[in-house]
Structures are given as structure tokens and as C-alpha cells.
C-alpha positions as CSV (number, residue, x, y, z in Angstrom):
1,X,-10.7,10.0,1.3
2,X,-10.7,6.4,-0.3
3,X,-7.6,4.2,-0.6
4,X,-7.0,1.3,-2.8
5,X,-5.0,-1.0,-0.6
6,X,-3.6,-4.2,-0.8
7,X,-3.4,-5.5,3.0
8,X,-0.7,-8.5,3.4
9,X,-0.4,-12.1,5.0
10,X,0.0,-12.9,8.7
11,X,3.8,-13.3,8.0
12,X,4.6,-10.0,6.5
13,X,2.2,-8.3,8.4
14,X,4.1,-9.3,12.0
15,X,7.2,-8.7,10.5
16,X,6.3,-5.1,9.8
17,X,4.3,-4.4,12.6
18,X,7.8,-5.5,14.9
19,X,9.5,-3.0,12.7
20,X,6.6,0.0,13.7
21,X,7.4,-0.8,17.0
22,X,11.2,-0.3,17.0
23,X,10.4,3.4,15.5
24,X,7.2,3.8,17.8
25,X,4.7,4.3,15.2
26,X,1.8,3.4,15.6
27,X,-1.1,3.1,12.6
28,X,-5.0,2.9,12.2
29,X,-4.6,0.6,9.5
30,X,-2.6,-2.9,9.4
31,X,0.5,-2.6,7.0
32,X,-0.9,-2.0,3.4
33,X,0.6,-1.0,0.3
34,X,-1.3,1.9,-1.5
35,X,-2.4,1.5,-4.9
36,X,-4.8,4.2,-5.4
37,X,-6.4,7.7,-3.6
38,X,-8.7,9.5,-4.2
39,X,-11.7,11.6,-2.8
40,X,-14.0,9.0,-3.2
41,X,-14.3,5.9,-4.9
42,X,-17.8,5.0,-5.4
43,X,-20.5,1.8,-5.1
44,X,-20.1,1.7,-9.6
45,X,-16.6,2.0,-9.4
46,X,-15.9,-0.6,-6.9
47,X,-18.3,-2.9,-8.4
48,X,-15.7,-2.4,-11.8
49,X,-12.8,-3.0,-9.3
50,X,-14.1,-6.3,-8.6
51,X,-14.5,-7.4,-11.7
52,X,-11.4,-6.8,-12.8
53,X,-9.7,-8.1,-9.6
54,X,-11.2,-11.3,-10.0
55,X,-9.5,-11.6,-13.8
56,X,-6.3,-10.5,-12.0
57,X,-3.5,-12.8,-10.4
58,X,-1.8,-10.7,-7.5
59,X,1.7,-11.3,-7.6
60,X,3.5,-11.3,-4.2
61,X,4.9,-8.1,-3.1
62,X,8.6,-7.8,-1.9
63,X,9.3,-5.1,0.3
64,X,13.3,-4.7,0.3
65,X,14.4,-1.0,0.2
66,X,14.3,1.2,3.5
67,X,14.0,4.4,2.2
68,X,12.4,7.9,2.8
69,X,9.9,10.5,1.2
70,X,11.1,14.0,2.4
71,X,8.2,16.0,2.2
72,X,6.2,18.1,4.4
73,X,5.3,15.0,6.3
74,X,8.5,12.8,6.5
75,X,8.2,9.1,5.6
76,X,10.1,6.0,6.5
77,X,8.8,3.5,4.2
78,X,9.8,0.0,2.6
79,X,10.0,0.2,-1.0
80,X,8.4,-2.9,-2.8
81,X,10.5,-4.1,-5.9
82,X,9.1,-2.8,-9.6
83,X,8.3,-5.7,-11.1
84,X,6.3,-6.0,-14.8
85,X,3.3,-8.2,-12.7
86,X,3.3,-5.1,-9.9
87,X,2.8,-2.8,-12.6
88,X,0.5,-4.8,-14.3
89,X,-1.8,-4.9,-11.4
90,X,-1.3,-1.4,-10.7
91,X,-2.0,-0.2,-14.5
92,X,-5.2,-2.2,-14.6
93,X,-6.8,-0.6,-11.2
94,X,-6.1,2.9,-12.7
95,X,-7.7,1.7,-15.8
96,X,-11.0,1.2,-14.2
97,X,-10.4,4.4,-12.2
98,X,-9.3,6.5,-14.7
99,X,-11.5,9.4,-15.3
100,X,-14.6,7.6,-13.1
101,X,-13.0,9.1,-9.4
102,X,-13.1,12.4,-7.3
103,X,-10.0,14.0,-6.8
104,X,-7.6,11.2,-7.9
105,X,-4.3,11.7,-5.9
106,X,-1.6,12.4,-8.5
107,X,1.1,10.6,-6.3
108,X,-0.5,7.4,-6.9
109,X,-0.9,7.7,-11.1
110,X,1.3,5.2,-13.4
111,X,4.5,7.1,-13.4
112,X,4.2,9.0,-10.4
113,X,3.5,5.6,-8.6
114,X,6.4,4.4,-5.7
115,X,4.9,1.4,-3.8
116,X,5.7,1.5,-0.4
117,X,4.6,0.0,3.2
118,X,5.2,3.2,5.4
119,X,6.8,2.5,8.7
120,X,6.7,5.9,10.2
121,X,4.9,9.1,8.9
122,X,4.6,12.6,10.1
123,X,7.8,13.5,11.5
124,X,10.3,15.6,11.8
125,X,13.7,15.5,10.6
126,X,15.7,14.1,13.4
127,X,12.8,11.3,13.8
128,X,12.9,9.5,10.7
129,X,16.6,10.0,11.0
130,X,16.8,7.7,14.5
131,X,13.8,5.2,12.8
132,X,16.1,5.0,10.1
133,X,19.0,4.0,12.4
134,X,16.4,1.9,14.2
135,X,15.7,-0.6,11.4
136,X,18.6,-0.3,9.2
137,X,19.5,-3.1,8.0
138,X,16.3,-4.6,6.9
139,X,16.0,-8.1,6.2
140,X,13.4,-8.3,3.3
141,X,10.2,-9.1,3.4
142,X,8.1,-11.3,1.2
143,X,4.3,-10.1,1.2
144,X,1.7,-12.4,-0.2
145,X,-1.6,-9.9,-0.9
146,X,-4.2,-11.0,2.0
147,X,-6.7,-8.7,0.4
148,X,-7.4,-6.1,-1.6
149,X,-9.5,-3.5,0.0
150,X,-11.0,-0.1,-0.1
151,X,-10.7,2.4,3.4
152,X,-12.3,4.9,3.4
153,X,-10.0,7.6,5.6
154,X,-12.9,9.2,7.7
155,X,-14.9,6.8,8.9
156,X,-12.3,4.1,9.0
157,X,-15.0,1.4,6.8
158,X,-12.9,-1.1,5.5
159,X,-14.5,-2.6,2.1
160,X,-12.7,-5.8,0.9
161,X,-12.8,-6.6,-2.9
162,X,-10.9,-9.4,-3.6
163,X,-9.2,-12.0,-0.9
164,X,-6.8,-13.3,-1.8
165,X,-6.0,-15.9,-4.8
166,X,-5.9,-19.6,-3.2
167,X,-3.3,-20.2,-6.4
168,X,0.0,-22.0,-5.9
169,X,2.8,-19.9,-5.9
């Protein structure tokens, strides 16, 4: 599997990371929000992605609601404020995607979409019950976009895209 991430600044990333640890979790990736997944996105594609990433200004991410997927695989996860810009960026990458991917994971489509860090994943009920009671209240947290990167799920290959835009915010 391929993801379309957007990894986050030294800041935000620490800040998560001390949050993992007060649940125990513990991830292969550093904290990431997902934009895309699918089976494989390939060498054309990504050289698309590029291109448009480089016309695109990525706006800061803020990661304020502790919430929860219930699903077969229990998530604790920080919900990023909806914001036009967030779509924006999101709509565009699924533009070049659209119809040019392998097995395009539906969760991650405009209108399906809900941006997230995870915190915890794969547990059972009680779990993500006690990491809720962990964290709760969260303090939120301001992400500026590091990078924007593909990682490819098997073989762990990180592929950037875009670093980050040097822009005043």
C-alpha cells in the first residue's frame, strides 16, 4: 500500500509523539496526517503529484479534536480543523489521483475524507477508552507541513515530494 502523507514540524511532531507515549503506542511512521491510499501510487503519478505540489501553498494544519473511529480496529486520533485551504489541498491531490491509482481507499475520497493524526490504533475497547482518559484534555496543536511524502506500507520507502514551503506565515 502507498500513502499520501503530510509529515509535520519538529514542534508538532514532539508534541504528538509525548502524547503516543502516554497511551503506549508506538508507530513506524513519525505523526502524519493521511491524505491519500491506495494500492500503489506509481513513478507517473508522483511525478503529477509534484507538479502540482509545487503550485500548492500548504496551509498549517491544526489538530484540536480528540476523538475516536470505532471500527474493527479502534482509533484514537486528533482531528485536524476543516478548513477551505485543507480541502483545497486535499481536492487537488485527488484530482491528480483520480482515476490514475490501484485500489484507491474509499475512506480517504473528498467526502469520505476526516483528517486525522492517529494516536493509538488497533485496540480494543477498554484501550482506547483508558488512552482517551490518558490525553483528555488536549491542548491543541499547531502543525506546520514538514513534508509531503509518499510511504509505501511494505517496504517502509519513504518518497518525499515537496518540503516544505519556506513562505511567511
Amino acid at each position: 500500500m502507498h500513502a499520501l502523507v503530510a509529515f509535520f514540524d519538529d514542534e508538532a511532531d514532539k508534541r504528538v509523539r509525548e502524547l503516543q507515549q502516554r497511551v503506549g503506542a508506538k508507530h513506524r511512521y513519525p505523526p502524519h496526517l493521511t491524505y491519500a491510499v491506495a494500492g500503489t501510487i506509481g513513478p507517473k503519478v508522483r511525478k503529477e503529484l509534484r507538479e502540482d505540489l509545487e503550485r500548492l501553498w500548504l496551509p498549517d494544519l491544526y489538530l484540536h479534536t480528540l476523538s475516536t473511529f470505532s471500527t474493527s480496529e479502534n482509533v484514537l486520533m486528533l482531528g485536524a480543523v476543516v478548513d477551505t485551504e485543507l480541502l483545497a489541498v486535499h481536492s487537488a491531490i485527488h484530482d491528480v489521483l483520480a482515476s490514475k491509482v490501484k485500489n484507491p481507499s474509499a475512506y480517504y475520497l473528498p467526502g469520505n475524507w476526516v483528517p486525522h493524526c492517529t494516536l493509538v490504533h488497533d485496540v480494543d475497547d477498554e484501550a482506547v477508552k483508558a488512552a482517551f482518559a490518558a490525553v483528555f484534555p488536549v491542548e491543541p496543536i499547531r502543525a506546520k507541513v514538514r513534508e509531503v511524502s509518499i510511504v509505501d506500507t511494505q517496504t517502509g520507502e519513504i518518497d518525499v515530494l515537496k518540503k516544505a514551503s519556506t513562505a511567511p506565515r
